[in-house]
C-alpha positions in Angstrom: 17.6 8.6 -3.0 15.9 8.5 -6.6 15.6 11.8 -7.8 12.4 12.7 -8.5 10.3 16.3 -9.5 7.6 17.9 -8.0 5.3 19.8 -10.4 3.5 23.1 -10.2 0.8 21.5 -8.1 3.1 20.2 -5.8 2.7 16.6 -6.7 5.8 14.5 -7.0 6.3 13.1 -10.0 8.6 9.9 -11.1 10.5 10.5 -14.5 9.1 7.9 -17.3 12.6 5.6 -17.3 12.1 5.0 -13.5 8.1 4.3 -14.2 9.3 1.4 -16.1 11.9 0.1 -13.8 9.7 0.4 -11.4 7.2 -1.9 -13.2 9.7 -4.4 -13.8 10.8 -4.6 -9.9 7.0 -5.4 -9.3 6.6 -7.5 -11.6 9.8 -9.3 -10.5 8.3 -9.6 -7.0 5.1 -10.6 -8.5 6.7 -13.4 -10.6 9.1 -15.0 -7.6 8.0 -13.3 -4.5 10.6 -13.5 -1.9 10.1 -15.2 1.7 7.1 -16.9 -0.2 5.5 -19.6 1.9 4.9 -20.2 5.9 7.0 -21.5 8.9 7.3 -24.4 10.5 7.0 -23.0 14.2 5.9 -19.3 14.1 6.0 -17.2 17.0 3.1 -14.9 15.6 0.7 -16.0 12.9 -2.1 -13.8 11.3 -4.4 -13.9 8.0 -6.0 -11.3 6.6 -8.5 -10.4 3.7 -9.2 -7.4 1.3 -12.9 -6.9 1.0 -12.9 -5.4 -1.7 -11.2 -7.7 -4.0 -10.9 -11.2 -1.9 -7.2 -11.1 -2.0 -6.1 -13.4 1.2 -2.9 -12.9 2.9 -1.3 -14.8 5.5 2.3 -14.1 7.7 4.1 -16.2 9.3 7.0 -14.2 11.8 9.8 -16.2 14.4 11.0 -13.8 16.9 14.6 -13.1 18.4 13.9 -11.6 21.4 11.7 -8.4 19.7 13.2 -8.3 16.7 12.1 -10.1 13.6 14.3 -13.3 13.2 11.9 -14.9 9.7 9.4 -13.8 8.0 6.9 -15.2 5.3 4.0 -14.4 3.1 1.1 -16.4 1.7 -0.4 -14.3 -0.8 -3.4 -15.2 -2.9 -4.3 -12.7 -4.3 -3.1 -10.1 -7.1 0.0 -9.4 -8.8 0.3 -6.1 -6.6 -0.6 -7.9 -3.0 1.8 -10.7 -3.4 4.5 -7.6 -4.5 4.2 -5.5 -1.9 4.7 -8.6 0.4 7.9 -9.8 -1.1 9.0 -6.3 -0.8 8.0 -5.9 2.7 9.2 -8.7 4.0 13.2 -7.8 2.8 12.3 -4.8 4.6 11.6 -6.0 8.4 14.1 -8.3 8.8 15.9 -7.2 12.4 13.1 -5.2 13.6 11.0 -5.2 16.1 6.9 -5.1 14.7 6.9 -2.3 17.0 8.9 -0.2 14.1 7.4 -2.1 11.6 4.3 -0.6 12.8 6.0 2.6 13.2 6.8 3.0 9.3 3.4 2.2 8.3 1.6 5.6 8.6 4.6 6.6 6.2 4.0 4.1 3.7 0.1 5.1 3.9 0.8 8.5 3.6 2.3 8.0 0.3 0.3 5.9 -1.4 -2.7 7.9 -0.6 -1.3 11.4 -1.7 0.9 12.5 -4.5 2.9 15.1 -2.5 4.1 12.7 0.0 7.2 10.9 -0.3 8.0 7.9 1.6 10.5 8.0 4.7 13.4 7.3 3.8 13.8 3.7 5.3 11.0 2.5 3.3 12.6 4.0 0.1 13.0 0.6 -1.8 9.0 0.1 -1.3 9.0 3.3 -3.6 7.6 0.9 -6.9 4.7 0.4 -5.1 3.8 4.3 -5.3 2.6 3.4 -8.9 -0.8 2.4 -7.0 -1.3 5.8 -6.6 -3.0 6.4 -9.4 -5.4 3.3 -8.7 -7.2 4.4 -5.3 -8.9 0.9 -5.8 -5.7 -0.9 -5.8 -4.2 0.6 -2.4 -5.7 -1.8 -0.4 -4.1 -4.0 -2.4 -0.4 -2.4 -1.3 -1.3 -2.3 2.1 -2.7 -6.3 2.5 0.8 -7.2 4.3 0.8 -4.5 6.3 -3.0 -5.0 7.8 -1.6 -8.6 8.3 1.4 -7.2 10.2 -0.9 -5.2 12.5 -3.1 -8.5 13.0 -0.4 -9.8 14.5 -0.5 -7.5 17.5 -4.0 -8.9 18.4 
């Protein structure tokens, strides 16, 4: 678990050497997004869009049973969309969307409020938090995760 500090306030705070890190692992997603591209024969299939920026995001999932076999992301859209995708997507591997689903409310939770800390299975999303300070760039973070829950439709 990163360390991390939680002011007088009660809002958690991320040291400045782990701000930068954390920059760089975006970035790094940004640059070469992992599971980038679509599948050949998906099981499920959904695209989204963020209306408030026109950032388009499409997945692309192939089932084992329940559980997440493949996954992949067309993202265009912004640095922090295409991101949070790549970075998703390492994450769901072997479960079911049910779970995936599951985690969600977590991840919300802690992009939208400074106290909250992410569970701790969806600790390596914790870069993302960055968007914190941007309310206008959440929606951004959580494009791949309204795709996800398209999926159930």
């Amino acid at each position: 678990m990163v360390e991390r500090a939680i002011d007088k306030k009660g809002v958690l705070r991320v040291p400045r050497p782990l701000q930068q890190l954390y920059k760089d692992i975006l970035m790094d997603h940004a640059r070469r997004p992992r599971n980038a591209g679509s599948l050949e024969r998906p099981d499920l299939q959904a695209s989204v869009v963020n209306p408030l920026c026109g950032d388009e995001l499409s997945v692309y999932v192939t089932l084992k049973g329940e559980k997440i076999q493949e996954v992949r992301f067309r993202v265009r859209g912004c640095a922090i969309a295409t991101a949070s995708a790549s970075m998703l997507s390492e994450q769901i591997k072997g479960l079911t969307l049910a779970e995936v689903l599951g985690m969600e409310r977590g991840f919300q939770e802690a992009i939208a409020k400074r106290e909250a800390a992410l569970p701790e299975e969806l600790e390596p999303l914790e870069p993302l938090l960055s968007v914190r300070d941007y309310p206008h760039r959440q929606s951004c973070a959580r494009l791949p995760w309204d795709a996800l829950r398209a999926l159930e439709k």
